[in-house]
C-alpha positions in Angstrom: -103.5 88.5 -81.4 -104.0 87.0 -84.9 -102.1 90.2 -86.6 -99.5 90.2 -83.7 -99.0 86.1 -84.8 -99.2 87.0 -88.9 -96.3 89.7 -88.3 -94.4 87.7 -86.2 -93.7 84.8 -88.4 -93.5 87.2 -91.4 -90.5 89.0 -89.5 -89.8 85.2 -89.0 -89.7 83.6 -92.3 -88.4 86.7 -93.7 -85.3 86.4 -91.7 -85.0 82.8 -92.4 -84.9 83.4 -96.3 -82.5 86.5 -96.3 -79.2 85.4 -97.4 -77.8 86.9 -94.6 -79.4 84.8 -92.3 -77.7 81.6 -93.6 -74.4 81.1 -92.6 -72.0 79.5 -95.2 -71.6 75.9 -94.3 -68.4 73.9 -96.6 -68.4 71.0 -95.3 -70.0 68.7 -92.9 -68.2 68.3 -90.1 -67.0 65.0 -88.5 -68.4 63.6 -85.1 -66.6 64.5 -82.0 -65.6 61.6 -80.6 -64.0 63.4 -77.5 -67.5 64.8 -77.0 -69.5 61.6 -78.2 -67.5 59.0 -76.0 -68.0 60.5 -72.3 -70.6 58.0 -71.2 -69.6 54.7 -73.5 -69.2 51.6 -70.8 -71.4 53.2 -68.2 -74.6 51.6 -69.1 -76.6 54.3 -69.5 -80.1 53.8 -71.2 -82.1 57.0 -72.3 -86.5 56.6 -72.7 -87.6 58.6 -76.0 -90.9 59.6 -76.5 -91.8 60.4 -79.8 -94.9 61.0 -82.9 -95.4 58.1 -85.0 -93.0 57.7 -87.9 -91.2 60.8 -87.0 -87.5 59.7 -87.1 -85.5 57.7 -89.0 -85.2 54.0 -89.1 -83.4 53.0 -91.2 -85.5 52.6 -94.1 -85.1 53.8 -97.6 -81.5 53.6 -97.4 -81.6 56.4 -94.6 -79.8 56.7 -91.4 -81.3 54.6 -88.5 -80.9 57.5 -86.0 -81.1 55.5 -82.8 -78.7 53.1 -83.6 -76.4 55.1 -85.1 -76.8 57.2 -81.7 -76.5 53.7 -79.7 -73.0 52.9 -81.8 -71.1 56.0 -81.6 -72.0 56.8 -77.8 -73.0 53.6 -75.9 -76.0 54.3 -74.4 -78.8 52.6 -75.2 -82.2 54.1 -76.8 -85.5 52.9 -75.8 -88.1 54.4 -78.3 -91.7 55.1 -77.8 -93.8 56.1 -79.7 -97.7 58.9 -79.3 -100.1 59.8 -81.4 -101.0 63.1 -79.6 -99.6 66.1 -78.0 -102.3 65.8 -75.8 -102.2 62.0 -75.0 -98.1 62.8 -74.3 -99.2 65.3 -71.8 -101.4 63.2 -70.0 -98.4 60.4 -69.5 -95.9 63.3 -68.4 -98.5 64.1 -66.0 -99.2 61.2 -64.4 -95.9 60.7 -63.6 -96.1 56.7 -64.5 -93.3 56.8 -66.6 -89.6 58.7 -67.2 -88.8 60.0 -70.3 -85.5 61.9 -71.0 -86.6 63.0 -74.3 -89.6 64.5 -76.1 -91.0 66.2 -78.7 -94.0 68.4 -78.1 -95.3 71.1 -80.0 -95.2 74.5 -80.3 -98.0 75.5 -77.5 -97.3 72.3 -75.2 -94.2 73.2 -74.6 -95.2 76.5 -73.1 -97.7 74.8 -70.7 -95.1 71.9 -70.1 -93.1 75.0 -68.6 -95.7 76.7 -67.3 -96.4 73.2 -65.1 -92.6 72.3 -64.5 -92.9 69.2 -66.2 -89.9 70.2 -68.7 -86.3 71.1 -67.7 -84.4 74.4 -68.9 -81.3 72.7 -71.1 -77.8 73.2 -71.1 -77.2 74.4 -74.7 -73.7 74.6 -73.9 -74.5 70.8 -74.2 -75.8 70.7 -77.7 -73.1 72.5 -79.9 -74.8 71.6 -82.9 -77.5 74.7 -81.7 -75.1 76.3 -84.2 -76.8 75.2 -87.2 -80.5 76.0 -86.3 -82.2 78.8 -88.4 -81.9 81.8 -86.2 -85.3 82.5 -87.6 -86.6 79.8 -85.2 -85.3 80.7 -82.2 -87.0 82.4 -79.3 -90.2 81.9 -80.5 -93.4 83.1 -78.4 -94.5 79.8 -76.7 -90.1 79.9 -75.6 -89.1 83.2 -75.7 -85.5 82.7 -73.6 -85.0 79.8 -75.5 -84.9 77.8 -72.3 -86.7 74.8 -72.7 -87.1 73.8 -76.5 -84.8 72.9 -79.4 -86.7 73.3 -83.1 -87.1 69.6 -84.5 -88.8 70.0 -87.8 -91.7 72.6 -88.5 -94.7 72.2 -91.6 -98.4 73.4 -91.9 -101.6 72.1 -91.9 -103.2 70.8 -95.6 -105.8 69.6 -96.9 -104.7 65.7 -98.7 -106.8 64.3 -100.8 -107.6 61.9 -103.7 -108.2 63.4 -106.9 -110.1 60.1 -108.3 -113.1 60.4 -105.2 -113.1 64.8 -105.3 -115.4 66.7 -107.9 -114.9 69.7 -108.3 -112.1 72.2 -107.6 -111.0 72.5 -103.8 -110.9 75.8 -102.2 -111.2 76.1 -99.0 -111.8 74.3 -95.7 -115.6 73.7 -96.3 -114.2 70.4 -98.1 -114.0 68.9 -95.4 -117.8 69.5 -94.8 -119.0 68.4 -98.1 -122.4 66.3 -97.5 -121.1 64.1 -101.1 -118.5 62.9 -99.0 -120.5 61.4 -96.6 -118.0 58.5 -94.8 -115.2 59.4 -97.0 -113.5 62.2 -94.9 -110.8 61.5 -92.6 -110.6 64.2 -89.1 -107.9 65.3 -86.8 -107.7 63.1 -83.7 -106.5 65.4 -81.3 -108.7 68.4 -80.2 -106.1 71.1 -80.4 -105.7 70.8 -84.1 -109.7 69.4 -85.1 -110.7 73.0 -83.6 -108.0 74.9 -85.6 -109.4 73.1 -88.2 -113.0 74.4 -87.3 -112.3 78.0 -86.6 -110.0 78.5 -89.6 -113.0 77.3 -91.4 -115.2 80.1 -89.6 -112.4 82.8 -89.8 -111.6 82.9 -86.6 -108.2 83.3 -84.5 -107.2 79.5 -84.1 -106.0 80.7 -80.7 -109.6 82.1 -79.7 -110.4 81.9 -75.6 -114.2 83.5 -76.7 -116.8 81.2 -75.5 -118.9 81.7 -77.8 -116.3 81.3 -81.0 -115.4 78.0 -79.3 -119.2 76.6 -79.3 -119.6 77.7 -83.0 -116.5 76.0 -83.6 -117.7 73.0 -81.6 -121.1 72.9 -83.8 -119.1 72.7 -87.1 -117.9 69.7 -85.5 -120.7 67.9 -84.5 -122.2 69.1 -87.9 -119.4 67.4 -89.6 -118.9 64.1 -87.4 -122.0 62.3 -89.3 -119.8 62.3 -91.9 -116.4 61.1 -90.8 -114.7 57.9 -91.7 -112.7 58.3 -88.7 -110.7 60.2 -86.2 -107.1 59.6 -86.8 -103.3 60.6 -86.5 -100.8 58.0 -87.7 -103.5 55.9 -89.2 -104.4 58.3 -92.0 -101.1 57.0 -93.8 -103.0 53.5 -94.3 -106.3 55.0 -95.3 -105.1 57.7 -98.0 -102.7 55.4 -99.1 -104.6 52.4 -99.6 -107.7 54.7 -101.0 -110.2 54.2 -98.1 -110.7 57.9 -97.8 -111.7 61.2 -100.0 -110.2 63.5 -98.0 -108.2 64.6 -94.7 -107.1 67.3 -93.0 -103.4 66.7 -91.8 -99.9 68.0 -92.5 -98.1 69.0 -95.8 -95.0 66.9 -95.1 -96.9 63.7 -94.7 -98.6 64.4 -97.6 -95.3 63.6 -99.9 -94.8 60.4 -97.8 -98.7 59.4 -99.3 -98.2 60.4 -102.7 -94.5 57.6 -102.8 -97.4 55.1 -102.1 -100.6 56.2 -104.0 -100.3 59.0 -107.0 -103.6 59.3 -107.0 -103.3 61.9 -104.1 -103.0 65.9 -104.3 -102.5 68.2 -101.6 -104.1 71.9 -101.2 -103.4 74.8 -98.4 -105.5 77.1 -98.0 -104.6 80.5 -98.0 -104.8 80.9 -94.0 -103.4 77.8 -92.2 -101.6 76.3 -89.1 -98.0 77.4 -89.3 -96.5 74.6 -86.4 -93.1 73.7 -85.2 -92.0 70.6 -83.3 -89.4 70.4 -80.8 -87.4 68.2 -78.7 -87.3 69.0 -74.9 -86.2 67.5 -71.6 -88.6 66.5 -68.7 -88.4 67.5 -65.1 -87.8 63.9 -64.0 -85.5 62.9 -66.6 -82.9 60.3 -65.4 -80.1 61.1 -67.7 -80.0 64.8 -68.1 -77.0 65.2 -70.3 -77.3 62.4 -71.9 -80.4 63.5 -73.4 -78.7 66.8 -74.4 -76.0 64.6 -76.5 -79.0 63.0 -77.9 -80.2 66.4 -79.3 -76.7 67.5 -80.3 -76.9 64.3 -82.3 -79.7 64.6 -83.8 -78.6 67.8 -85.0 -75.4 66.7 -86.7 -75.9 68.0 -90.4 -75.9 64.6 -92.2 -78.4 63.1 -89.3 -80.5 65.8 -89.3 -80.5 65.7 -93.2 -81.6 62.0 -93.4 -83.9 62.5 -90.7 -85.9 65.7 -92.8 -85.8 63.1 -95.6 -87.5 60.3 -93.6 -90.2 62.5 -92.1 -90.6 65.1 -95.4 -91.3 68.2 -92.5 -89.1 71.0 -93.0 -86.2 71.2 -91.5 -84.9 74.1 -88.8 -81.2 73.2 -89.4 -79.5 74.9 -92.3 -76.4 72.5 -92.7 -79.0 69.9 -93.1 -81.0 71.6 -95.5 -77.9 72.3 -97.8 -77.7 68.2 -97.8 -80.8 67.9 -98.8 -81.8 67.2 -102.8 -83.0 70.0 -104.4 -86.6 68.4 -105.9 -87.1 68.1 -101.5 -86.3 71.9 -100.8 -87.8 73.1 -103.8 -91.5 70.3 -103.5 -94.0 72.9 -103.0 -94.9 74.3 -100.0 -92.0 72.4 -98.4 -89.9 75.6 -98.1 -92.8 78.6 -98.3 -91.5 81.8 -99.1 -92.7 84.7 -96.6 -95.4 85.7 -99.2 -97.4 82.4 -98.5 -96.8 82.2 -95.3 -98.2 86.2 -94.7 -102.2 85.1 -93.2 -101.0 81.3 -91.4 -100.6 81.8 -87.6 -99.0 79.7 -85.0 -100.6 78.0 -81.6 -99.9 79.5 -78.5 -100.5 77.6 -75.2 -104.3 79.4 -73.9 -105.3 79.6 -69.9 -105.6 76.7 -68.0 -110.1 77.4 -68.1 -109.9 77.5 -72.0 -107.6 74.5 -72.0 -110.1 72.6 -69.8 -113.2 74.3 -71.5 -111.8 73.0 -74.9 -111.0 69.0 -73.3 -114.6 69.6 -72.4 -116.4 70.3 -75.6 -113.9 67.8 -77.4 -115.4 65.2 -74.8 -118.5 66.2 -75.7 -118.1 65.9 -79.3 -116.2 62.9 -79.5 -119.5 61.3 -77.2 -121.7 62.9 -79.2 -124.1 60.0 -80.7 -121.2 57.6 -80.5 -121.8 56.9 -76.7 -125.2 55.5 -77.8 -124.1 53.4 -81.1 -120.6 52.2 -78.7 -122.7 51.5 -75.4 -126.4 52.4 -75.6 -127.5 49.8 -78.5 -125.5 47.1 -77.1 -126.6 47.6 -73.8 -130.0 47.8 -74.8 -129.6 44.5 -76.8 -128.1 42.8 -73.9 -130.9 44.0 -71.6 -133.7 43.3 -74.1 -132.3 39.6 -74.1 -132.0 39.3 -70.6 -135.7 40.5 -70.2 -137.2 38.4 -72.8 -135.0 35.4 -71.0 -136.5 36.5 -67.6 -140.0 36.6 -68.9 -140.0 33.1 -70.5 -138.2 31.7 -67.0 -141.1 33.5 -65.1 -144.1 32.0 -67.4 -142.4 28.4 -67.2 -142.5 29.0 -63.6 -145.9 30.1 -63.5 -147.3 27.4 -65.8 -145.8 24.6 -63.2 -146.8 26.5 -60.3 -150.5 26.4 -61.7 -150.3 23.0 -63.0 -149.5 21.8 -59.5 -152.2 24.1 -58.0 -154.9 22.9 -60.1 -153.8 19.9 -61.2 -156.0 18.1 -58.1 -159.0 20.6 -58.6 -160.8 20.3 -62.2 -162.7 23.4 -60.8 -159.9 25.9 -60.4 -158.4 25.2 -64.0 
């Protein structure tokens, strides 16, 4: 599966930096107000569910995206934000709450459709589909291209600070260097921590062998004495600020660290997580077409630029990548050529017992000595109080007790 994955994207990325491939775009086009008026005055409100920091706010002299969106149209955005694709899933699931929009990975998206919990969309909806990098399209995990629009697409790196690393950084092992003990920063979500972990052992990060997934489990537990911390959106704070040595995480955020704190380099090793985001449309979305305008929107070339500016992921819309500055398109490993992309593979959704078997080891490591610093110490502090409480109550009782009995009898003292 891994070579079938390496030749895949090759063909891939190949296609996407042939000349040929990228259409000629003049000029950026003006929005279609015919198109972008259809629901202004009929209240509509649309719920977006999103990753952290991952769209543009209006900061930095950028676009803010949803109001922009709320202007031109009328209908009103209500953002929300998650820090996993797997806590996403979980709210989808539950069916607590209605989204119209969201923006799950590469391998949720396939079990999203393999569970009915995303729509197929109406791309006659989205004309902007125009500008999206052919190369992106009908990927494995969406192969009709029914249910997924690409959003933005980067790899996993390796971030860290050069003051707190010795040494020369090669390889994954970094990230289980005993000298860092406390200074190394882990994926939070168990999709990513164990592609993280069997990268590191050389195997296929979309392994369903047992007995690859327990070695890879192992690593883990092997490494959790020396996490800081198990994070997603709050590794920004703690490379930033210089709490941490080191952290495994995305090569796009990386340039939004390095704004804040020079000190910090970035390193991808030579076999990596090749991932793309996209936006999608639940099963029990309220405001079907609505939410389809709000992906057309998002692809407008000048939106879509700002927003691959905000974010610094790489962008599948080529309009927008010719708006871009060049020091962005050229940063390295922004815009990989084919050659460096040749041994990094792609998730694809596994079978529902992997899935489960996986939740279940990542439960395991996750309680793994921290169920008995979190509950077990406390608990036995409580309990030791209690007792000692309970013991001094029952000796003042027995002391009065005796006192009365003997007090009339010298003899029985």
């Amino acid at each position: 599966m891994m070579k079938m994955l390496r030749l895949t994207i090759l063909t891939v990325l190949l296609l996407c930096l042939t000349a040929s491939a990228v259409p000629v775009l003049a000029e950026v086009p003006e929005y279609d107000m015919d198109y972008y008026s259809r629901f202004r005055g009929d209240k509509i409100e649309i719920n977006v569910y999103n990753w952290g920091e991952y769209l543009a706010d209006g900061e930095d002299g950028l676009m803010d995206i949803n109001a922009e969106f709320t202007e031109l149209t009328g209908i009103k955005v209500n953002y929300l934000n998650y820090e996993t694709n797997e806590a996403m899933y979980a709210k989808l699931k539950s069916g607590a709450n209605s989204y119209d929009v969201i923006f799950p990975s590469d391998y949720m998206v396939s079990r999203l459709a393999q569970e009915g919990l995303i729509q197929e969309i109406d791309f006659d909806n989205i004309p902007n589909m125009k500008y999206i990098d052919p190369a992106l399209l009908h990927p494995e995990y969406d192969p009709e291209q029914k249910y997924s629009l690409p959003y933005a697409w980067s790899r996993v790196a390796i971030i860290y600070n050069k003051n707190k690393i010795r040494g020369e950084i090669t390889g994954w092992d970094i990230l289980w260097d005993p000298e860092l003990d406390g200074q190394i920063l882990m994926f939070k979500n168990s999709r990513d921590a164990f592609g993280v972990a069997l990268m590191a052992l050389g195997y296929d990060i979309n392994t369903e062998n047992k007995k690859e997934l327990d070695e890879a489990a192992d690593l883990l537990k092997e490494q959790k004495p020396l996490v800081q911390a198990y994070v997603m959106d709050q590794v920004f704070d703690k490379m930033q600020n210089g709490e941490a040595a080191v952290a495994a995480y995305y090569v796009g955020d990386y340039y939004l660290m390095k704004a804040v704190n020079e000190d910090l380099g970035v390193f991808v090793p030579d076999s990596t997580e090749l991932f793309i985001d996209n936006a999608c449309i639940p099963s029990d979305a309220r405001h079907k077409e609505a939410a389809e305008m709000y992906l057309n929107f998002l692809n407008e070339p000048q939106v879509a630029a700002d927003n691959a500016e905000y974010i610094m992921y790489s962008t599948p819309n080529l309009a927008a990548k010719e708006l871009l500055d060049e020091e962005i398109v050229e940063a390295p490993y922004m815009y990989p050529d084919a050659e460096d992309l040749a041994n990094d593979a792609a998730f694809v959704n596994l079978s529902e017992e992997t899935n489960l078997y996986l939740d279940a080891l990542w439960t395991e490591i996750l309680a793994d000595d921290q169920s008995y610093n979190t509950w077990v110490m406390p608990a036995f502090v409580v309990v030791s109080i209690a007792l000692i409480l309970f013991t001094n109550i029952r000796r003042k009782r027995k002391k009065a007790r005796n006192r009365e009995l003997y007090s009339g009898d010298p003899d029985r003292r």
